[in-house]
C-alpha positions as CSV (number, residue, x, y, z in Angstrom):
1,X,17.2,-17.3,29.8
2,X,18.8,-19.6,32.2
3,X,21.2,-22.2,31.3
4,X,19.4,-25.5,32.1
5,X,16.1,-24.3,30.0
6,X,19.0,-23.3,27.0
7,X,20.5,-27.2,27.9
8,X,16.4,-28.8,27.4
9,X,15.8,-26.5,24.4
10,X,19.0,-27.9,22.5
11,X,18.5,-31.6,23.9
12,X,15.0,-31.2,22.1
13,X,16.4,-29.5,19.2
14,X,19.1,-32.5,19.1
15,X,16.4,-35.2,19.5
16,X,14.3,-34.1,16.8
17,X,17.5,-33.6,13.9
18,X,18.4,-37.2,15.2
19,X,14.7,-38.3,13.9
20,X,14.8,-36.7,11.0
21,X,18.7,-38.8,10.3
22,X,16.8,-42.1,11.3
23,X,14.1,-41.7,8.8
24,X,16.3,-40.7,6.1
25,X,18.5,-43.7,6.8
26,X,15.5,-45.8,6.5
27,X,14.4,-44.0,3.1
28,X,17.9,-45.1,1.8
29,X,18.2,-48.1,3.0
30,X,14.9,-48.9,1.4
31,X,15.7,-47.0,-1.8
32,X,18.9,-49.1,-1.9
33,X,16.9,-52.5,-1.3
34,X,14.6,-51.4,-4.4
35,X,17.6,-50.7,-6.3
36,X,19.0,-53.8,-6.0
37,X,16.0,-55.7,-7.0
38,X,15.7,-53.6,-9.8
39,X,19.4,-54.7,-10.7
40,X,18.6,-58.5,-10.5
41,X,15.2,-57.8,-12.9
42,X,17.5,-56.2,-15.6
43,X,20.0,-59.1,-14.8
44,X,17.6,-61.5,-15.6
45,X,16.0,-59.6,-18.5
46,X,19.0,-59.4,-20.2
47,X,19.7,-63.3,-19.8
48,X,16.7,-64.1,-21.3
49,X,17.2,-61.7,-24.1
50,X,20.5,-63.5,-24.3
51,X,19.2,-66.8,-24.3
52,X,16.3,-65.5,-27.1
53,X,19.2,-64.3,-29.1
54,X,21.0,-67.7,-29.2
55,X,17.8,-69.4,-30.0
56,X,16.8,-67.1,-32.8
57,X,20.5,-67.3,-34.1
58,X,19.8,-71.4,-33.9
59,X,16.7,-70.5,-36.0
60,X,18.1,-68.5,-39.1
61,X,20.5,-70.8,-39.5
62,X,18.2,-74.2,-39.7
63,X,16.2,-72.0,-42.0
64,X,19.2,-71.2,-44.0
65,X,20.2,-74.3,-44.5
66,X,16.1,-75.4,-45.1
67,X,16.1,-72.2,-47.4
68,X,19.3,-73.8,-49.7
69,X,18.0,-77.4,-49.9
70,X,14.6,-76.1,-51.0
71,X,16.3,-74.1,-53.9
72,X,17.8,-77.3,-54.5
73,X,14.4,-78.9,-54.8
74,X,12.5,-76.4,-56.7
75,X,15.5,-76.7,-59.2
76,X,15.2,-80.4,-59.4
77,X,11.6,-79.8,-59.7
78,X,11.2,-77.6,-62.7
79,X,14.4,-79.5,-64.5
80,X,11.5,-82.6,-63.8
81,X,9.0,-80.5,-65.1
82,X,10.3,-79.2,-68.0
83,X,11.1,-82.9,-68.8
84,X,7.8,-83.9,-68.6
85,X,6.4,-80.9,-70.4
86,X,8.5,-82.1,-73.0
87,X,7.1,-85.8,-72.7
88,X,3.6,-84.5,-72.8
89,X,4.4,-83.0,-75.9
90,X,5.7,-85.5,-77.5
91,X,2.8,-87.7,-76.2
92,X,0.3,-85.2,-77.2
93,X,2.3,-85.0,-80.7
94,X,2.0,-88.8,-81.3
95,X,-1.3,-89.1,-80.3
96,X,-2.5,-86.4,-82.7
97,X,-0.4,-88.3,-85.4
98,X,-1.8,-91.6,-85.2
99,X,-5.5,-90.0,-85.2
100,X,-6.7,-91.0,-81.8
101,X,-7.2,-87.2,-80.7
102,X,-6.7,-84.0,-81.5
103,X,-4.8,-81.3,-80.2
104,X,-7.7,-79.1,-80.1
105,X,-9.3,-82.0,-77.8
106,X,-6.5,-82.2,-75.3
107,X,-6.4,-78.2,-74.9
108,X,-10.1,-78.1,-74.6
109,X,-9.8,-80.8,-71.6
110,X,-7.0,-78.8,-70.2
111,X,-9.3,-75.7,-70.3
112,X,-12.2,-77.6,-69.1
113,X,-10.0,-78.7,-65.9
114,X,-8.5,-75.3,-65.4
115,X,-11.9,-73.8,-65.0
116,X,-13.2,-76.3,-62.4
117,X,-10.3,-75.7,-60.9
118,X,-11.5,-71.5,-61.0
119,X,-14.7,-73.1,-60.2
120,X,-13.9,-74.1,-56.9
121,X,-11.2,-71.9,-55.6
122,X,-14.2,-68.8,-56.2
123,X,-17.0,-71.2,-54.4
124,X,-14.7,-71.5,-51.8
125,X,-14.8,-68.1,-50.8
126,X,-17.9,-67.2,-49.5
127,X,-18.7,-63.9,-50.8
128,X,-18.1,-65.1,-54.2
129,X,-20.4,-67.8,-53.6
130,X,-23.2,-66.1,-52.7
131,X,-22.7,-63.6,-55.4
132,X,-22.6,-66.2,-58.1
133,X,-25.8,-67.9,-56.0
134,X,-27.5,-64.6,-56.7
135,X,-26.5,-64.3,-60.5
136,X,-28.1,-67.9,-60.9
137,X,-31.1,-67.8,-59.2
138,X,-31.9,-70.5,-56.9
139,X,-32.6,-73.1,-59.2
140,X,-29.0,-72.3,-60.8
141,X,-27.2,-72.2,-57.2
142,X,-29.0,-76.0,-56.5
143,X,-27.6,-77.4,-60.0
144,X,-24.0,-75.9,-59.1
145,X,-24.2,-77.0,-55.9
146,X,-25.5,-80.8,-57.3
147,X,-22.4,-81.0,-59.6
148,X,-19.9,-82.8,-57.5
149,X,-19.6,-83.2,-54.0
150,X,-17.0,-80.4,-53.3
151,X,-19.6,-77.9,-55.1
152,X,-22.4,-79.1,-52.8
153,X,-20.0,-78.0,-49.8
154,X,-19.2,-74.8,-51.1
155,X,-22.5,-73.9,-51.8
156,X,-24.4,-74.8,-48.5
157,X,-23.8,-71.8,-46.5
158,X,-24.8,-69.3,-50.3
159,X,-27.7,-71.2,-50.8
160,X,-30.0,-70.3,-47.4
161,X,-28.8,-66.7,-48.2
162,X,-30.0,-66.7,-51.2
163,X,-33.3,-68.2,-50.8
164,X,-33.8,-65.7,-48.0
165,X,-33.4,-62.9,-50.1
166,X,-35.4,-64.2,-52.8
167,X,-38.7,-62.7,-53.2
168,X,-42.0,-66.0,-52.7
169,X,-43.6,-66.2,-55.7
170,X,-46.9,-68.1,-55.8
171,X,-47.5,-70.8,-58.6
172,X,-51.2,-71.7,-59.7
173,X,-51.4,-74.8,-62.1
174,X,-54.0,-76.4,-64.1
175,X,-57.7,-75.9,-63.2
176,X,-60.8,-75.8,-65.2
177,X,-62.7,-72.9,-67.0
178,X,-66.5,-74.5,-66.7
179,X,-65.9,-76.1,-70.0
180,X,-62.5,-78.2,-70.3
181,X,-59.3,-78.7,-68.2
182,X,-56.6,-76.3,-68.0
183,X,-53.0,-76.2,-69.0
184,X,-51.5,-73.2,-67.7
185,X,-49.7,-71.7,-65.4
186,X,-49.8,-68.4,-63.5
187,X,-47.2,-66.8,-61.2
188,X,-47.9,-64.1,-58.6
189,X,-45.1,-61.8,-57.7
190,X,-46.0,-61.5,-53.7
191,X,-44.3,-58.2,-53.8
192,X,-45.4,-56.0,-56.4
193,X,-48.8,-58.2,-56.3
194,X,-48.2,-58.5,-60.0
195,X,-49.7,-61.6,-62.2
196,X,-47.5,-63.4,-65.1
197,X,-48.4,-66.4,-67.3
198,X,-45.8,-68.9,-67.6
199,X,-44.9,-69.1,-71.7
200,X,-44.5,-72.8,-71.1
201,X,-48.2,-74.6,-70.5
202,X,-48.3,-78.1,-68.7
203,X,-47.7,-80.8,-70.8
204,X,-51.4,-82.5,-69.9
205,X,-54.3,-80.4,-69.3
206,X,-56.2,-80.9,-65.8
207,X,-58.5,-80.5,-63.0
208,X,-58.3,-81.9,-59.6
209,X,-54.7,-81.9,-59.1
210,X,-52.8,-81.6,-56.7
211,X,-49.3,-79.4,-56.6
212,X,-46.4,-78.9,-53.8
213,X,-42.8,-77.9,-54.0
214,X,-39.6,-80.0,-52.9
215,X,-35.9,-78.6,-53.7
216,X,-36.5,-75.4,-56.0
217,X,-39.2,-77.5,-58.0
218,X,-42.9,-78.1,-57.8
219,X,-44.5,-81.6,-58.7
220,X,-47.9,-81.4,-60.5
221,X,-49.7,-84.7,-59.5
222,X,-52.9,-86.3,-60.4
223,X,-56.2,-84.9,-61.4
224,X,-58.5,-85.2,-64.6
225,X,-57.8,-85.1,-68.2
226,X,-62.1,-84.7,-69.2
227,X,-61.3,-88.3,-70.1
228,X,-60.0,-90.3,-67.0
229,X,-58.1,-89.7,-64.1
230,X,-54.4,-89.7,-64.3
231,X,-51.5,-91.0,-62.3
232,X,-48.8,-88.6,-64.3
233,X,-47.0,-86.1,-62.4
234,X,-45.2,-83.2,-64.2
235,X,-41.7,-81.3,-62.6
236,X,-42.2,-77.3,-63.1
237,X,-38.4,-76.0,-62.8
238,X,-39.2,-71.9,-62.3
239,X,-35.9,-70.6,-63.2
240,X,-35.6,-72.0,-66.4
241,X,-39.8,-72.6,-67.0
242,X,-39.3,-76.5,-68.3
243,X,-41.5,-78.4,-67.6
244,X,-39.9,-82.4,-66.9
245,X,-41.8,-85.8,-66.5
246,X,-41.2,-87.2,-62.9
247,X,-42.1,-90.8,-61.6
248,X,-46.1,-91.3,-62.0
249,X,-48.0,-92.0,-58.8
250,X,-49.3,-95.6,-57.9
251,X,-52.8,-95.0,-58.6
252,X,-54.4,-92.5,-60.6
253,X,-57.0,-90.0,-59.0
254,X,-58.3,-86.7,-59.1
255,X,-59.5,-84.3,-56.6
256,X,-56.5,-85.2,-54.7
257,X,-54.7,-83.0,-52.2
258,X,-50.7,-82.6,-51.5
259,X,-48.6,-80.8,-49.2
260,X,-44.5,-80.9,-48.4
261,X,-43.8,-82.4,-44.9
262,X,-39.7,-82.9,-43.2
263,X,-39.1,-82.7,-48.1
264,X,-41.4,-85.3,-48.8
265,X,-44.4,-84.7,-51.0
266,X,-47.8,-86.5,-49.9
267,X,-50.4,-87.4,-51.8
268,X,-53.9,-88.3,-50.2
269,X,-57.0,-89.2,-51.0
270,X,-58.8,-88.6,-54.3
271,X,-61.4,-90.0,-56.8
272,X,-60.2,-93.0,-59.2
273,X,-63.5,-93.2,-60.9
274,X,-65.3,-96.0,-59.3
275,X,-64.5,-94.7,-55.1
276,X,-63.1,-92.4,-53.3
277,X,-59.7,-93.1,-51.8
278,X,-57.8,-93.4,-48.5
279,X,-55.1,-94.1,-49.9
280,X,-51.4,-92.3,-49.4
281,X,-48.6,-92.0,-51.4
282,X,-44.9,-90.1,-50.2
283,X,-42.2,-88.9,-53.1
284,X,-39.0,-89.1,-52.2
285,X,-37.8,-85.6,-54.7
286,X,-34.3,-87.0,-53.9
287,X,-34.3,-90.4,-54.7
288,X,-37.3,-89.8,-57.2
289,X,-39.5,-93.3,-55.8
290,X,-43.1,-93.2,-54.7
291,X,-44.1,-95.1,-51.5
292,X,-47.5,-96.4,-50.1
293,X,-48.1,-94.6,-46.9
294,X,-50.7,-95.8,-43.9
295,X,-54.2,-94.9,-45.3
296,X,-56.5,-92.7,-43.7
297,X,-59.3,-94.1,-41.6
298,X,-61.7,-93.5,-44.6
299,X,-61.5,-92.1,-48.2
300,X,-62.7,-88.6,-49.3
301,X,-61.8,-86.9,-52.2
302,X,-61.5,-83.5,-52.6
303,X,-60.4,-82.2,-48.8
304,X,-57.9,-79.9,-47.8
305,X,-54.5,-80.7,-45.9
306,X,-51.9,-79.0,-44.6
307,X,-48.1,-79.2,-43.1
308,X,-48.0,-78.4,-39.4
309,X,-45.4,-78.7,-37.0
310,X,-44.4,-81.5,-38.8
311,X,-47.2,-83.2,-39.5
312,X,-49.8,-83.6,-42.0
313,X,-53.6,-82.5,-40.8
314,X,-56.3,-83.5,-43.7
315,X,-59.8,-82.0,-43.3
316,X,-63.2,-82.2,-44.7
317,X,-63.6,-83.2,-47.9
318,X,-66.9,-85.7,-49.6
319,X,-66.7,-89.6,-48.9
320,X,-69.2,-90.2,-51.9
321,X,-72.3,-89.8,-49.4
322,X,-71.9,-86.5,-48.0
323,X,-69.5,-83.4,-47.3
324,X,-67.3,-84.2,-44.0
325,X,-66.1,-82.2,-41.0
326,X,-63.5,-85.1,-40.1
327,X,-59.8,-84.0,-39.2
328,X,-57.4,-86.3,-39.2
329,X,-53.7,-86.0,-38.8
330,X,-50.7,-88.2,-40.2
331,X,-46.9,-88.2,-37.7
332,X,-44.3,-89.5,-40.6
333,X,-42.0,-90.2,-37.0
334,X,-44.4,-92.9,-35.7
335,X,-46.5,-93.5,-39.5
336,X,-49.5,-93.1,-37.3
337,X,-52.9,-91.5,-38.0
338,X,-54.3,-89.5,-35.3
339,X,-58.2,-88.2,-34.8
340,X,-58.6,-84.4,-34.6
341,X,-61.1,-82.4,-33.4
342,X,-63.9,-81.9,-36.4
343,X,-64.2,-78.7,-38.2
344,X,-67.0,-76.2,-37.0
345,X,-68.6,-77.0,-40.2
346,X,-69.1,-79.5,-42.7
347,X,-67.5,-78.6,-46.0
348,X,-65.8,-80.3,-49.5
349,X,-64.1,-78.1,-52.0
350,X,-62.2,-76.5,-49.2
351,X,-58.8,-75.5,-49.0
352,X,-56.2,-75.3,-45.9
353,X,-52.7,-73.4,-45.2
354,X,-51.0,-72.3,-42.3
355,X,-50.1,-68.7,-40.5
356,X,-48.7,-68.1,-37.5
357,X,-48.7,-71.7,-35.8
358,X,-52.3,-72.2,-37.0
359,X,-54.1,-74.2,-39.2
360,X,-56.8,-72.5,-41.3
361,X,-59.6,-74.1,-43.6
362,X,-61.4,-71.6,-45.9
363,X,-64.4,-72.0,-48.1
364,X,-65.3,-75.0,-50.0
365,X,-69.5,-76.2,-50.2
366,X,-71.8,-77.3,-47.2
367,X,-74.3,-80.1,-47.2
368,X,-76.7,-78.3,-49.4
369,X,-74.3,-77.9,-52.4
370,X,-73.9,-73.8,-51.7
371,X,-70.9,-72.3,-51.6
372,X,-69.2,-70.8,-48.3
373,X,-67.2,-68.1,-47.2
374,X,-66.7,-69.2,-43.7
375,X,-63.4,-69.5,-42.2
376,X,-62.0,-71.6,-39.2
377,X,-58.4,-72.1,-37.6
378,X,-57.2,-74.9,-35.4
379,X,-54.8,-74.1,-32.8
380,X,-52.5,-77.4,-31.8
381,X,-51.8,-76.1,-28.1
382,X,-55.6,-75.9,-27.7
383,X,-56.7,-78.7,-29.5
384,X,-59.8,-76.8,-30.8
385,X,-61.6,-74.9,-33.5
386,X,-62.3,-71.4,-33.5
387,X,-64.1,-69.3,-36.1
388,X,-62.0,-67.4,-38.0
389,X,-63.1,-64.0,-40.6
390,X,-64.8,-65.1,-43.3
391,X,-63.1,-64.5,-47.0
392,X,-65.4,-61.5,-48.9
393,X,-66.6,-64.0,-51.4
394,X,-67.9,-67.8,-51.0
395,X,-66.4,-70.1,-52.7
396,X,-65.5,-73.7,-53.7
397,X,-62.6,-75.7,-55.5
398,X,-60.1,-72.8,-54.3
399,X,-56.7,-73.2,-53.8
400,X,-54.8,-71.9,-50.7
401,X,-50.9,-70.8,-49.9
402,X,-49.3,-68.9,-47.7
403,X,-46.4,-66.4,-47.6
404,X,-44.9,-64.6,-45.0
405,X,-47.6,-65.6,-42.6
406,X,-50.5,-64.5,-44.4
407,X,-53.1,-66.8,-46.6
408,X,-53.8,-66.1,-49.8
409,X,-57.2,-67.6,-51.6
410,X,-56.9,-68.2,-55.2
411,X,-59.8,-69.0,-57.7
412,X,-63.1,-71.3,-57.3
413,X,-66.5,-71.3,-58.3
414,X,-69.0,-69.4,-56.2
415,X,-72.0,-71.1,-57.6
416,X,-72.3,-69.4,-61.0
417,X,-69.2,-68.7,-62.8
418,X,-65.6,-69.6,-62.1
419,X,-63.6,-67.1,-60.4
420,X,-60.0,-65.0,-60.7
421,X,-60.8,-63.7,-57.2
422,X,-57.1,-63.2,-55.2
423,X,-58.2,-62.1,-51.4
424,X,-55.3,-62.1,-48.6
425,X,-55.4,-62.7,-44.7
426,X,-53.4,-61.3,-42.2
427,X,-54.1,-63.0,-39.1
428,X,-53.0,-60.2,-37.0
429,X,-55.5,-57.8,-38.1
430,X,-57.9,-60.0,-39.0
431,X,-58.9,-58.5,-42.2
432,X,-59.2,-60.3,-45.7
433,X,-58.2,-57.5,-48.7
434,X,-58.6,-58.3,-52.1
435,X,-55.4,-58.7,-54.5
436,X,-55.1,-58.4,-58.2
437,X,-57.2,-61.4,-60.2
438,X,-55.1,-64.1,-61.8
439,X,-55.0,-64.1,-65.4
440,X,-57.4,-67.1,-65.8
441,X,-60.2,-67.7,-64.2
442,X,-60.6,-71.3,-62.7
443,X,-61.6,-74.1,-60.8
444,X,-60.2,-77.3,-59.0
445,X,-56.2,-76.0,-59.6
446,X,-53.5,-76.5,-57.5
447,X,-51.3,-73.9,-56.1
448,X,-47.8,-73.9,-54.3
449,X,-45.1,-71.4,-53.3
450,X,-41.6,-70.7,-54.2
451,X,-38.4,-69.1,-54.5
452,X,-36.3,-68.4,-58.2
């Protein structure tokens, strides 16, 4: 090899070791730079953790110091206290002494307080509340929760729970057999489609009354005694199967017809022995008052009505000529009346109840005085009637519910003998199915639903 190519090969050899020196002082340099920052973080870091230190050393000792002048006051406190246990002793000791009470009073009121006190600290937490919602029934839970204003709060978020879980039980009252008016009461379980009689009968005996249900209760208004209507209405409590006089209507009639719109009861319509009525009467269940409502455009007596969307829709029923296909519907916001389309048919002794957004009217008795099984539902978007199934037996002076969604017929006459006929319909299959009988066959009753 010749010496200049030995001089380029180690000038090239040189040139590339001095690359290798620049980027290694770079990677130090940089490493150094990162170093240095990292310095200053853990400078600061441990200021801070300084300054924390100070601080937190600030803190223990205020609470020291708070810590001493509350031992201070908690010793004041029970020297106070044992003072005025002392006092109330002696007080208590006097009092008993000079006869004005007795120390069994004064440690029954000091129980009594102690277990409101219980009282509320366990409705205050939820779980309990609910629980002891559930151990009362619904009726209980309401009564707890009407005992002061503090229960009312405790109990406001149990009760909805409750009631959910509670299984609808429908209530039939009154009636008649063919022969006299009735006084009692049958309960469906919806459930276990089982039938109970209520121990308890209805204070009065009657036909052609009307029933709905308003806070846990169900009001019993109006109807026929076989001597003369009356204007009495009767407050069924189902947890604890009393029956309670409430306020009496303003008029008395029979073949009336109630329903529960935004917790007010409406009465409408009727017979009071000389003409039938267009009268309406709301109850207040809170404030326990009747009050005249805006009549209907014309009085009938034994139609059917309904709750809807928060309204009330009235339909059919007999104006003392003939048997009516009239609708009309009541708006409690504006306490206006309203014209509806008429029913498909014209029919008294019918009965109404809503499933699924619709209003249905069932059975009741033509022009001619027969009996029908025919069926028709009103739907509010439309603004139209539509035929409907019809229930597997005709019938007349029914009573209607509904639970879940799904109508239930109860009782009526079908033209020969009084009936104990339950039939159910499901408007999504469109089937009726027949239920267990009631217990007593009848007539012109009343029926609502509820929860115990």
């Amino acid at each position: 090899m010749c010496i200049p190519a030995v001089a380029r090969f180690a000038m090239a050899s040189l040139e590339s070791r001095l690359d290798v020196l620049e980027k290694s002082l770079v990677e130090q340099q940089v490493l150094s730079e990162r170093l240095a920052e990292g310095r200053r973080q853990v400078k600061e870091s441990i200021d801070r953790l300084q300054d924390t230190a100070k601080w937190l050393s600030s803190q223990v000792t205020d609470l020291t110091y708070k810590h001493h002048e509350l031992c201070r006051a908690f010793y004041v406190l029970s020297m106070d206290g044992t003072s005025l246990l002392d006092d109330h002793e002696a007080l208590c000791g006097h009092l008993s002494a000079a006869g004005l009470i007795t120390l069994d009073a004064l440690q029954a009121q000091r129980r009594a307080r102690r277990h409101a006190q219980l009282w509320r600290s366990a409705l205050q937490r939820p779980e309990l509340a609910v629980a002891i919602a559930q151990a009362t029934g619904v009726q209980g839970a309401r009564r707890i929760s009407e005992a002061s204003k503090g229960h009312k709060l405790d109990m406001r978020a149990a009760l909805p729970r409750v009631m959910a879980l509670a299984p609808p039980e429908i209530f039939v009252f009154g009636g008649s057999d063919g022969y006299e008016p009735l006084a009692v009461a049958d309960r469906l379980d919806t459930r276990r489609d089982r039938w109970e009689q209520e121990p308890l009968p209805m204070p009065i005996a009657r036909y052609g009354c009307a029933a709905a249900a308003a806070l846990g209760s169900f009001y019993v208004t109006g109807g026929h005694n076989s001597t003369q209507q009356v204007v009495t209405v009767e407050r069924f409590e189902p947890d604890s199967g009393r029956w309670i006089p409430a306020p009496a209507m303003n008029c008395p009639r029979d073949g009336c017809a109630a329903a529960t719109v935004r917790g007010m009861i409406y009465v409408v319509g009727g017979f009071n022995g000389t003409s039938r009525l267009p009268t309406v009467e709301r109850f207040d269940p809170v404030a326990q008052v009747w009050q005249a409502m805006p009549p209907m455009s014309f009085g009938r007596s034994s139609c059917a009505v309904a709750a809807l969307d928060g309204s009330l829709y009235v339909a059919g029923g007999y104006d003392g000529r003939q048997r009516l296909s009239a609708v009309e519907r009541f708006v409690p916001t504006t306490h206006v009346w309203e014209e509806m389309p008429m029913l498909l048919m014209a029919r008294g002794g019918c009965a109404a109840a809503v499933a699924r957004s619709r209003l249905y009217v069932v059975g009741g008795h033509d022009g001619l005085l027969q009996p029908v099984a025919a069926s028709e539902a009103l739907d509010p978007r439309k603004c139209t009637w539509e035929e409907a199934p019809s229930m597997p037996t005709a019938r007349f002076g029914l009573a209607m519910v509904s639970v879940d969604n799904r109508l239930y017929a109860l009782g009526g006459h079908d033209g020969r003998q009084r009936l104990a006929a339950v039939e159910r319909f499901d408007p999504i299959t469109n089937v009726w199915e027949k239920l267990s009988p009631m217990p007593t066959a009848r007539y012109e009753c009343a029926a609502a639903v509820g929860r115990r």
